[in-house]
N, C-alpha and C positions, 0 to 999 in steps of 0.2 A: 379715515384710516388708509393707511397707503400699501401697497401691494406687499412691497417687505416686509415690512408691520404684520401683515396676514402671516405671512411664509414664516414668519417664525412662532407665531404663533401653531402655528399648525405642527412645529417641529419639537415640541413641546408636548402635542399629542399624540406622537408616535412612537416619542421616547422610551426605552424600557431600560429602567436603571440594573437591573437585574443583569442583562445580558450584557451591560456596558461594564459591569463587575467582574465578570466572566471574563469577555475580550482583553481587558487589561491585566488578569492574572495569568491569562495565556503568554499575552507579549511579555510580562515580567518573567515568567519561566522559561519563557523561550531566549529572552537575552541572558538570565546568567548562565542557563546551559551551553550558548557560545563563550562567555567569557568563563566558566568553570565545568569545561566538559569532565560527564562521568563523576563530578564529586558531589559527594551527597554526605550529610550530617548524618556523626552517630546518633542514634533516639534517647532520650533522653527518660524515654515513661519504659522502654521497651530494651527488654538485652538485645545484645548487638546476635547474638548468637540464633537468637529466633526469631529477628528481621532480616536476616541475611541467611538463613538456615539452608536455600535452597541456592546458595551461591557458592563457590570453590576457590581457591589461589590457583595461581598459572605462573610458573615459571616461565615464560614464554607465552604472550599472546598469539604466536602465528605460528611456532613449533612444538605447543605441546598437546599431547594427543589429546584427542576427544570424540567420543564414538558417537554418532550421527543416532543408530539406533536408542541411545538409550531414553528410557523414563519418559517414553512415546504414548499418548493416549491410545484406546481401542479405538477410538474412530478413526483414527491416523492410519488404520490398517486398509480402510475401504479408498483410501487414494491411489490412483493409478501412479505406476512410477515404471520410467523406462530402461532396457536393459542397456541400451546405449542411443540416449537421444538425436545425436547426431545422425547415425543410420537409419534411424527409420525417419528422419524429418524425410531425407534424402529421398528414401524409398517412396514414402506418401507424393512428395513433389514430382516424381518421376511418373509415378503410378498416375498422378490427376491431368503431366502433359499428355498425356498417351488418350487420354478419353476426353480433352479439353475443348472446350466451344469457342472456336473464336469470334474476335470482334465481327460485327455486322451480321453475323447468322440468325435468321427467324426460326424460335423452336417451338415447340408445342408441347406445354406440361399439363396433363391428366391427375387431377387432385381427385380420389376416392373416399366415399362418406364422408363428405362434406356438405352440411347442410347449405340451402338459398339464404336463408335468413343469415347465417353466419358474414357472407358476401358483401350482402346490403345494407349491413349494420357499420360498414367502413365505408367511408366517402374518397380516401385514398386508394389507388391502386397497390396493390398488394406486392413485396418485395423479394424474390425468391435468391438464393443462395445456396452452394453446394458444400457438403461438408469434406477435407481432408479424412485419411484413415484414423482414426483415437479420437479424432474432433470433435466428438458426440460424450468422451469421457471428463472427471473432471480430477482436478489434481492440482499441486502447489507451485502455482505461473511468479514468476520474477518479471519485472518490469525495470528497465532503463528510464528513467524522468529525470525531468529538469522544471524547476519551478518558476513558469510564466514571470516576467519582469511585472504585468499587471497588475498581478496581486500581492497583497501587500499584507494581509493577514496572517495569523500564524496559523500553520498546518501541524496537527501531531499526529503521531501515529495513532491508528486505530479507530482515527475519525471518518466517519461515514464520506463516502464520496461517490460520486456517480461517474463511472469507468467505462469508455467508449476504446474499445480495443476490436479492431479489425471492423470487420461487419456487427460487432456484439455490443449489448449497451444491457447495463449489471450494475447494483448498487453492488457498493464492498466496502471495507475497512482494512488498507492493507499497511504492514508496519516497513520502515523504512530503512535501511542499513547502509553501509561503505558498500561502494566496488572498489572490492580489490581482486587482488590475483591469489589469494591466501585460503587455506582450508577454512578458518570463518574470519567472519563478517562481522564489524562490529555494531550494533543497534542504536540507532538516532532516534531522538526521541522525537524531533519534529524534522520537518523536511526540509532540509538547508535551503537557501537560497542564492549561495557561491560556489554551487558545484552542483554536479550529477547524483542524484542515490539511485538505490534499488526499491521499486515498489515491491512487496513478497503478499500473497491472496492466493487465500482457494477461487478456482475458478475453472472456468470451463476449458481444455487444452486448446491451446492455440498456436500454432508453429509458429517461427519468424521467418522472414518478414512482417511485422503487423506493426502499423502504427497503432499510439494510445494517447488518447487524452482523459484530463482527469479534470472534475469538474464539481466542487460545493456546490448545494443546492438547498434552497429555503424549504420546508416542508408546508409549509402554511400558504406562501407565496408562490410558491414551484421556481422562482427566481433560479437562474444558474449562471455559477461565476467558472472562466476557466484559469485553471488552479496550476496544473502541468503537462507537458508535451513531451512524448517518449518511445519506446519502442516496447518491442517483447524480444526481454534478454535467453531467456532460458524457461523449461520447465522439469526441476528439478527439488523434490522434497529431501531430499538428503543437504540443501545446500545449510551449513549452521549459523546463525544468528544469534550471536552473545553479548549479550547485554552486559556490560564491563563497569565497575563501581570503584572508585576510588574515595576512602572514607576518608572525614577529618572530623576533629575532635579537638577538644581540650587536655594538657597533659597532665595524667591524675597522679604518675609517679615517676619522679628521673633514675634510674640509675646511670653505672658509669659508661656504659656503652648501648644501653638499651634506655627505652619510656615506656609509659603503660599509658595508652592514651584513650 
């Protein structure tokens, strides 16, 4: 038996047809969503009227009003939101030069009720970090990405990912939308890979400047693939995120100037 001969054998039993089923209805929805963005069949088992019950018409995508507060959860109330983010980044950034340590300084940090055992249970030295003003709260962070040339797989929203932003490292699930300049945003379902989106996650405040990377990981394996590289655009729950549907159907009736589709 020759070496190849092995190798494939062995690839064989690694195989999981399952997840190779998986992977290829992702790629298949992920291309006709490029090549049919936003449209989706009416249901056929199901009225149009209580599959889409929770959707509205817009004269206007970009000019017609929409109130940020409405048909908000109660949990949605425990999120920090700020009165004017820009000023207090400003403020916090001012605030942290004024007491800042600079390079080359030897300082000395007193940790209290801190067990021994705790210490010697890590073989690394231990990594300390200071926190900005709010930085300690948590609230609805935007993220600027771009999807690594590397990978090749398809990303959709709401798929777990492991999120290294600033000094912080967080699983999350966060969904994807346009940047635009527009009061909202329209929702992508997977994460482009010919342009920039916005990542949107609860998470812990983090002012910008922050770099982010984003990065699948195997659960079974711990394996990690890096997925995107990006910034921290904003921290902003108000910002709206509309998921925009454009039906098609078959025509059940013509009249002269209208159809019933």
């Amino acid at each position: 038996m020759t070496t190849g001969e092995f190798a494939d054998e062995r690839y064989d039993d690694g195989y999981d047809e399952d997840e190779e089923m998986r992977q290829m209805e992702r790629i298949k929805a992920e291309r006709e969503n490029e090549m049919f963005p936003d449209e989706v069949d009416t249901p056929l088992h199901l009225l149009a009227k209580t599959r889409f019950a929770r959707y509205r018409g817009l004269k206007s995508f970009k000019s017609s009003p929409w109130d940020p507060k409405e048909n908000l959860p109660c949990e949605y109330a425990r999120i920090y939101q700020f009165e004017n983010f820009r000023r207090t980044r400003k403020k916090a950034l001012a605030a942290a030069e004024d007491n800042a340590i600079l390079p080359g300084w030897y300082i000395t940090i007193h940790i209290a009720n801190v067990p021994k055992s705790c210490m010697e249970a890590h073989k690394l030295p231990p990594a300390a970090f200071g926190l900005l003003q709010h930085e300690q709260k948590m609230s609805v962070v935007h993220f600027v990405v771009k999807k690594h040339p590397s990978y090749s797989a398809s990303v959709k929203s709401k798929d777990r990912l492991l999120v290294h932003c600033g000094f912080r490292r967080f699983t999350a699930s966060p969904i994807y939308s346009q940047h635009t300049n527009s009061s909202k945003h329209k929702f992508e379902r997977f994460l482009r890979s010919d342009g920039i989106c916005v990542a949107t996650l609860f998470a812990p405040i983090t002012f910008p400047p922050a770099p982010v990377l984003l990065f699948s990981f195997d659960t079974h394996t711990g394996e990690q693939s890096l997925v995107a590289t990006g910034s921290v655009l904003s921290v902003d729950p108000d910002r709206l995120i509309v998921k925009k549907v454009v039906l098609s159907g078959h025509p059940y009736k013509i009249h002269k100037r209208s159809a019933v589709v």
